[in-house]
Backbone as JSON, one array per atom type, in Angstrom:
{
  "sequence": "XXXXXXXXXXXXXXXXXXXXXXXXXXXXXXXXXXXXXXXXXXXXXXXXXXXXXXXXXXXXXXXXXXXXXXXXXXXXXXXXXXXXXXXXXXXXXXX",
  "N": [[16.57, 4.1, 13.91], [14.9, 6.63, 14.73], [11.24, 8.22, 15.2], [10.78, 10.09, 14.13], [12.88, 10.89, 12.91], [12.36, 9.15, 10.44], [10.07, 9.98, 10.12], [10.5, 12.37, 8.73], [12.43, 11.15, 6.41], [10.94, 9.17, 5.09], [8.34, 10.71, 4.62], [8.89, 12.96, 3.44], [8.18, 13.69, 1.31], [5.1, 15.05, 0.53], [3.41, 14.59, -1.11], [3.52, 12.62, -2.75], [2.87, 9.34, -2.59], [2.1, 6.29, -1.97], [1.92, 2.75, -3.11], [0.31, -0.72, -1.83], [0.92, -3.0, -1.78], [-0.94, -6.21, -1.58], [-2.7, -6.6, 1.93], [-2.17, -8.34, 4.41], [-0.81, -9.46, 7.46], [1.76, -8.59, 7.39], [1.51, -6.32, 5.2], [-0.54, -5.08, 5.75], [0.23, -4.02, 8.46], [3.09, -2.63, 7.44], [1.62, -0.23, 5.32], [-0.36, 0.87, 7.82], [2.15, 1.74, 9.34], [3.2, 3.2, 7.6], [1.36, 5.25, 7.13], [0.72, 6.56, 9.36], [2.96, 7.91, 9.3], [2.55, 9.87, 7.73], [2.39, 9.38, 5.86], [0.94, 9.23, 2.24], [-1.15, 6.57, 1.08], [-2.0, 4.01, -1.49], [-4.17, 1.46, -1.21], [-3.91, -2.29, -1.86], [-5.73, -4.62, -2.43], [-6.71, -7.8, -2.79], [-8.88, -9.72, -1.78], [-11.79, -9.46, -0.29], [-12.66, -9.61, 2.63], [-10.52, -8.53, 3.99], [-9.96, -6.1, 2.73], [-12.37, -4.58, 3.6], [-11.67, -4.66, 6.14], [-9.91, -3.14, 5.93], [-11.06, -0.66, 5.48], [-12.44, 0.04, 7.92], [-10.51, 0.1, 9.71], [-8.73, 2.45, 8.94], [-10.66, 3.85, 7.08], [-10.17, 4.52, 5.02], [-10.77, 3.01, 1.17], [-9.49, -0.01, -0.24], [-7.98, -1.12, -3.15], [-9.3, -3.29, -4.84], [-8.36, -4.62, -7.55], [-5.77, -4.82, -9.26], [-5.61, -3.97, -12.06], [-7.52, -1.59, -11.8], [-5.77, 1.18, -10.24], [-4.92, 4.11, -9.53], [-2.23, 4.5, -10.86], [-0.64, 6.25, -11.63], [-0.57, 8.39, -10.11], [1.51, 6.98, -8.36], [4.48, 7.12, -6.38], [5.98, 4.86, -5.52], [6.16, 1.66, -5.04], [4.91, -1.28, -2.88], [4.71, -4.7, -2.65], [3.59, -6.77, -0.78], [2.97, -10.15, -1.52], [2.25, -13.81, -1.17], [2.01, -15.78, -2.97], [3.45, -16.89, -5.84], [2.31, -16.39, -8.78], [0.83, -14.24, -8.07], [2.69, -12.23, -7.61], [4.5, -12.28, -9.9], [1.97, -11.18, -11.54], [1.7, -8.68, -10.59], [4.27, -7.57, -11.33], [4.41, -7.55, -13.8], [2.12, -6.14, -14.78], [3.29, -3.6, -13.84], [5.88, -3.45, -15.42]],
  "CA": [[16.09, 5.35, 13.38], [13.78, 7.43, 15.4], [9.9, 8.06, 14.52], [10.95, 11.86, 13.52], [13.63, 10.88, 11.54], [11.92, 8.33, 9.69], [8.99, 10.64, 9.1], [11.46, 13.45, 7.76], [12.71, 10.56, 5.16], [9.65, 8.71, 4.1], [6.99, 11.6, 4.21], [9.52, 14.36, 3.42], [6.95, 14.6, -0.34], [3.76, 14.63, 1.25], [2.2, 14.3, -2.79], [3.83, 11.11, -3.02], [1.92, 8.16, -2.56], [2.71, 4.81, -2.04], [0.83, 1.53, -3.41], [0.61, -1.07, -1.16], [-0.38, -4.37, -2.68], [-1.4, -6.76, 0.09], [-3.24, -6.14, 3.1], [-2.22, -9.33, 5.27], [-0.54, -9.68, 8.68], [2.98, -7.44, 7.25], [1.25, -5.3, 4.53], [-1.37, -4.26, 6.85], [1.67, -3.14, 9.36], [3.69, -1.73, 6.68], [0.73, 0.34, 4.98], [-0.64, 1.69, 8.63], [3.1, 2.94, 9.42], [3.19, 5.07, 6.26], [-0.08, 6.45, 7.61], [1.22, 7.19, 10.24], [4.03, 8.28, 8.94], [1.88, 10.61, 6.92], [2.37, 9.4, 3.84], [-0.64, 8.85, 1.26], [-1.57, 4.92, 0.98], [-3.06, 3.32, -1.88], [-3.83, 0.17, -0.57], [-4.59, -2.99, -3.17], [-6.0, -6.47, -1.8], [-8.08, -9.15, -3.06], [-9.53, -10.12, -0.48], [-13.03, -8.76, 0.55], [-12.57, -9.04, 4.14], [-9.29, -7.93, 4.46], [-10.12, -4.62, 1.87], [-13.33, -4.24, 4.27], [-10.82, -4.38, 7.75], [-8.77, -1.72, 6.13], [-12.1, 0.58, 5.6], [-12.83, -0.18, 9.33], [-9.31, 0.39, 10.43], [-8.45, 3.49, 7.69], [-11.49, 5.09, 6.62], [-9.53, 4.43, 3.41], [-11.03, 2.31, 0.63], [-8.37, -0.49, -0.64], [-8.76, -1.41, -4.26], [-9.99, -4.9, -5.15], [-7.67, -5.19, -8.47], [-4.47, -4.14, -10.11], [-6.04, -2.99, -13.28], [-8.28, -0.14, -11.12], [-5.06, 1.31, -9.38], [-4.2, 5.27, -10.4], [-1.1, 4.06, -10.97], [0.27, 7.59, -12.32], [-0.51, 8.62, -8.98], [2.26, 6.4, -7.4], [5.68, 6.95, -6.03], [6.84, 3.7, -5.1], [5.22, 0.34, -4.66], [5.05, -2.23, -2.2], [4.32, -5.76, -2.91], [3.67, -8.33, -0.36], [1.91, -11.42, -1.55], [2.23, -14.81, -0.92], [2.27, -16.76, -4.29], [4.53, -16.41, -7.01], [1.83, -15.95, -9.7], [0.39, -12.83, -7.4], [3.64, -11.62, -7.72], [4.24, -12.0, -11.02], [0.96, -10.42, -12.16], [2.15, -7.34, -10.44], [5.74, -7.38, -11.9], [3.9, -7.93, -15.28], [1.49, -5.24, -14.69], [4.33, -2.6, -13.8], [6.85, -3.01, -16.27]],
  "C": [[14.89, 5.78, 14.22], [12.59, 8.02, 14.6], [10.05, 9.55, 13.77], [11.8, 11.88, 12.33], [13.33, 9.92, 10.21], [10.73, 8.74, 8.91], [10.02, 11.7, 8.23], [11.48, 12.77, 6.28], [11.64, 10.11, 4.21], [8.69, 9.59, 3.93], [7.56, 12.89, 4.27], [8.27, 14.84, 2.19], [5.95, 14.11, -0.07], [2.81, 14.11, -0.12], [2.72, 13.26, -2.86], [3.2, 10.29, -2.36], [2.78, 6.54, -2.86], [1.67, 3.57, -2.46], [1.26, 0.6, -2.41], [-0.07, -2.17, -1.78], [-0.29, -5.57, -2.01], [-1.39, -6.73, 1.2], [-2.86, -7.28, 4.32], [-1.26, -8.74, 6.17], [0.78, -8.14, 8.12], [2.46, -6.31, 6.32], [0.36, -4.64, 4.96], [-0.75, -3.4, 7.83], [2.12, -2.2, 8.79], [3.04, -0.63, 6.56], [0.54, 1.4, 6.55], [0.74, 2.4, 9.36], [3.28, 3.81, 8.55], [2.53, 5.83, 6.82], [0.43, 7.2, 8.98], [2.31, 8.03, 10.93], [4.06, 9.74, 8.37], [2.0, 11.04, 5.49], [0.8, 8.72, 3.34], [-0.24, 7.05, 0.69], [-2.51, 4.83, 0.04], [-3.12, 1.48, -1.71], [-4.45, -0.98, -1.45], [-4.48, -4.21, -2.07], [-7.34, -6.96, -2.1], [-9.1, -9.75, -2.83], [-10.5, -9.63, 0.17], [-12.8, -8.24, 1.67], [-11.54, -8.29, 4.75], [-9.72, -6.45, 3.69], [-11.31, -4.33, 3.59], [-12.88, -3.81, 5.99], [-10.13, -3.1, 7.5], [-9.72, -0.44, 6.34], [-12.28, 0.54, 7.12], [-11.32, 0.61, 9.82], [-8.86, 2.39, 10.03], [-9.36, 4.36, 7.49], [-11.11, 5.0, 5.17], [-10.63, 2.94, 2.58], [-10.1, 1.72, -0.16], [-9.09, -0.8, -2.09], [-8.8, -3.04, -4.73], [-8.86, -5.3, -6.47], [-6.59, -4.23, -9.06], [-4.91, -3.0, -11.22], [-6.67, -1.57, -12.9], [-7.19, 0.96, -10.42], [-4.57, 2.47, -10.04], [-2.99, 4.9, -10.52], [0.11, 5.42, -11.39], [0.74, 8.42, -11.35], [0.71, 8.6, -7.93], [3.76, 6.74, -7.74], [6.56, 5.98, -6.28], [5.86, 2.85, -4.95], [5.77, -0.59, -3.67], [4.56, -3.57, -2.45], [4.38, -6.53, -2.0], [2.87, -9.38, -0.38], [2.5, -12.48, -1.44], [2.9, -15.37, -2.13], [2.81, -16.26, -5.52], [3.44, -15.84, -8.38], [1.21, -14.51, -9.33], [1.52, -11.63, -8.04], [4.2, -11.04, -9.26], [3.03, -11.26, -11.62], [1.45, -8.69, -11.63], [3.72, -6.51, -10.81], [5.17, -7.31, -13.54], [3.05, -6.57, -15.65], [2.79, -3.4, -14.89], [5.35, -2.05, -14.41], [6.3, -2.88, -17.91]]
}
């Protein structure tokens, strides 16, 4: 799929917003192709330094916890964490 036709699909509804809930090595990737995609990123991670790389990288501020997350806001979600209870808390959270 080509970068034109991939923006067409994913950032055809520019008001849509995507959550992105961890910032590591692939959700950091993922996340900055939306952006670049020019879709709206809310970006969620745990992780001080990693939230603090995305302000550096982004200009964006990621949010530190699930519970803080406009959530009404969002389109679609992304989840990539590591550990099954991560995971679960955000499957728990959502439904």
């Amino acid at each position: 799929m080509s970068a034109a036709s991939a923006n067409n699909e994913v950032g055809s509804g520019m008001s849509e917003k995507t959550v992105v809930v961890g910032l590591g090595n692939l959700g950091n990737a993922i996340a900055t192709r939306l952006l670049q995609l020019g879709c709206e990123v809310i970006a969620v991670e745990a992780d001080e330094s990693s939230r603090q790389a995305w302000l550096r990288q982004t200009g964006q501020e990621a949010y530190a916890d699930l519970a803080t997350v406009p959530w009404p806001q969002a389109s679609r979600v992304i989840v990539l964490v590591r550990m099954t209870a991560e995971v679960r808390k955000c499957l728990d959270l959502l439904t």
